[in-house]
Each structure stands twice: as C-alpha cells, then as structure tokens.
C-alpha positions as CSV (number, residue, x, y, z in Angstrom):
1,X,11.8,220.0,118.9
2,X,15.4,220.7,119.9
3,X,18.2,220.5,117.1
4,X,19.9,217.0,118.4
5,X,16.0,215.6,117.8
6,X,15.8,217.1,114.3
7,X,19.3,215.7,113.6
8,X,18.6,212.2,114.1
9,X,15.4,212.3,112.6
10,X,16.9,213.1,109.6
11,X,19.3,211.1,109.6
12,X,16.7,208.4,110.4
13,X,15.4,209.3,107.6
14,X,18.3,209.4,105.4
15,X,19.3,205.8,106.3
16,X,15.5,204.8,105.9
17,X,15.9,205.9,101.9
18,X,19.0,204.0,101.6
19,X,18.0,200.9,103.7
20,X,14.3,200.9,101.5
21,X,16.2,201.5,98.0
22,X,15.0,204.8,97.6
23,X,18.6,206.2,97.2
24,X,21.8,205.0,96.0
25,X,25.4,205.8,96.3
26,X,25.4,208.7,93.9
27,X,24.2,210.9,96.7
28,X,26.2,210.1,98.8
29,X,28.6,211.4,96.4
30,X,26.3,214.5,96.1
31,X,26.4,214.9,99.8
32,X,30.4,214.7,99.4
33,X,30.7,217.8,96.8
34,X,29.2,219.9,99.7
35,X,31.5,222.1,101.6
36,X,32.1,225.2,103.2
37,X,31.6,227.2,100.0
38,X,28.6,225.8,99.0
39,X,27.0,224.9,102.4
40,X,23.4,224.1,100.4
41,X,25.0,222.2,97.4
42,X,22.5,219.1,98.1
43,X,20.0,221.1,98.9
44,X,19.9,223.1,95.6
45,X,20.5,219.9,93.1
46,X,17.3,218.5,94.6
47,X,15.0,221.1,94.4
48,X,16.4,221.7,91.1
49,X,15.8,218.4,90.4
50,X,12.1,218.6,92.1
51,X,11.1,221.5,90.0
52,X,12.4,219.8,86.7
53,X,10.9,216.5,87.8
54,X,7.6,218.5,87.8
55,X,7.5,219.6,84.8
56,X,9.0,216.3,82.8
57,X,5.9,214.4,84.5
58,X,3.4,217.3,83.4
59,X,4.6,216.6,79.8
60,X,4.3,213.1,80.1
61,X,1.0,213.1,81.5
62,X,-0.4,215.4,78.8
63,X,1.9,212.7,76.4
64,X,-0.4,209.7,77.8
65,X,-3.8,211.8,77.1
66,X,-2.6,211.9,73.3
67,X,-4.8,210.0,70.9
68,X,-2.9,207.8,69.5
69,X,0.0,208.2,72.2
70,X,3.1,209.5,70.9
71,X,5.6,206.2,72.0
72,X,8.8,208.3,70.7
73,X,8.2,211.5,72.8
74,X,7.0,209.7,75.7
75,X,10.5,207.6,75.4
76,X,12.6,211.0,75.6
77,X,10.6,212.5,78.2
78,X,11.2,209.3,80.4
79,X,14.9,209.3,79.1
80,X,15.2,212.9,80.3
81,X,13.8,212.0,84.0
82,X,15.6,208.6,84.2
83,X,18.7,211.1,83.5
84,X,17.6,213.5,86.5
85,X,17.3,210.5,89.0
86,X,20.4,208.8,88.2
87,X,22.1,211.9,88.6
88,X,20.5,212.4,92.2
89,X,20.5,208.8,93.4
90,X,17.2,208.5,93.1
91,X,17.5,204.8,92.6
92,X,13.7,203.4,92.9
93,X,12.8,206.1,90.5
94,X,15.1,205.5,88.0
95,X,14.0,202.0,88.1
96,X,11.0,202.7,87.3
97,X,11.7,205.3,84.4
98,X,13.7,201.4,82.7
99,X,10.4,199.6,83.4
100,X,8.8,202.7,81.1
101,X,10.6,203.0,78.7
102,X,10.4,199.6,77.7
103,X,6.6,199.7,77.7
104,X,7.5,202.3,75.3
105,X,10.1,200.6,73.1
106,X,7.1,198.3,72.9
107,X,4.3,200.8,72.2
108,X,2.1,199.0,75.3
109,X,0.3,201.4,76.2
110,X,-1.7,199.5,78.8
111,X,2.0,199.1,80.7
C-alpha cells in the first residue's frame, strides 16, 4: 500500500474515533503540541498511556477477584484511569470509568 493510501486510511480512521465518540477535543489538542522537535509527541503519550492503562486494569481486575471487594481501592484505581483518558481524549472510556465509579460509590458490585 502506497503512502497517499495509508494517509487517508488513517485519517479515515481518525475521523471515524471522533465521529463514533471515541475521542474528544483533548487530542486534538495533543495532536497540536506536536512539532518539529518532538515529531512522535502523540505517539509517545499514547503508548504511555497504553502501557499504564494495562497495568491500572490488571489491578482492577485482581481488585474485582477480592473477597469481599475492596469498593475504596477499586474507586482510586478507576480514578487513576478516568485521569489517563481525559488526558488523552479518550472520551467513551472516560465515560465509562464515571459509570464505575459510581457503582463503586455505591458498593454494587453486580454493576
């Protein structure tokens, strides 16, 4: 696949995240702090925000097996990610990390 292809893939793509609610308008202002000097500034925030994601899921999946669950650290945990996609623009994410918390504020574990 030639480069042109690739391009508008991607920027299929990239519309497709907005135009779905995947992404909001903070990346866009991620994608403006990108420059000359820091030609992969995008690209290093979200892996950076990939590897962290990985492990703040890992811990709250181990926070779900505990018997009884422990609401509190499972709250921070979700606080921590919510954080991390805000900061990206991961907007349907975020979203979801509200919906959890709540379900934790209200120690429904079934939610």
């Amino acid at each position: 696949m030639d480069k042109t292809k690739l391009r508008q893939q991607a920027l299929f793509i990239r519309t497709s995240l907005f135009d779905e609610g995947f992404l909001d308008e903070q990346f866009i202002q991620l994608e403006e702090l990108q420059d000359d000097v820091n030609p992969n500034f995008v690209e290093e925030i979200v892996t950076l925000f990939y590897s962290d994601s990985v492990r703040l899921i890992y811990n709250i999946e181990r926070g779900l097996m505990s018997n009884p669950p422990n609401f509190t650290k499972l709250d921070d945990y979700m606080h921590q990610f919510k954080g991390s996609c805000s900061s990206i623009g991961a907007k349907k994410v975020k979203t979801e990390c509200g919906r959890f918390s709540e379900y934790c504020a209200a120690e429904n574990f079934e939610g």
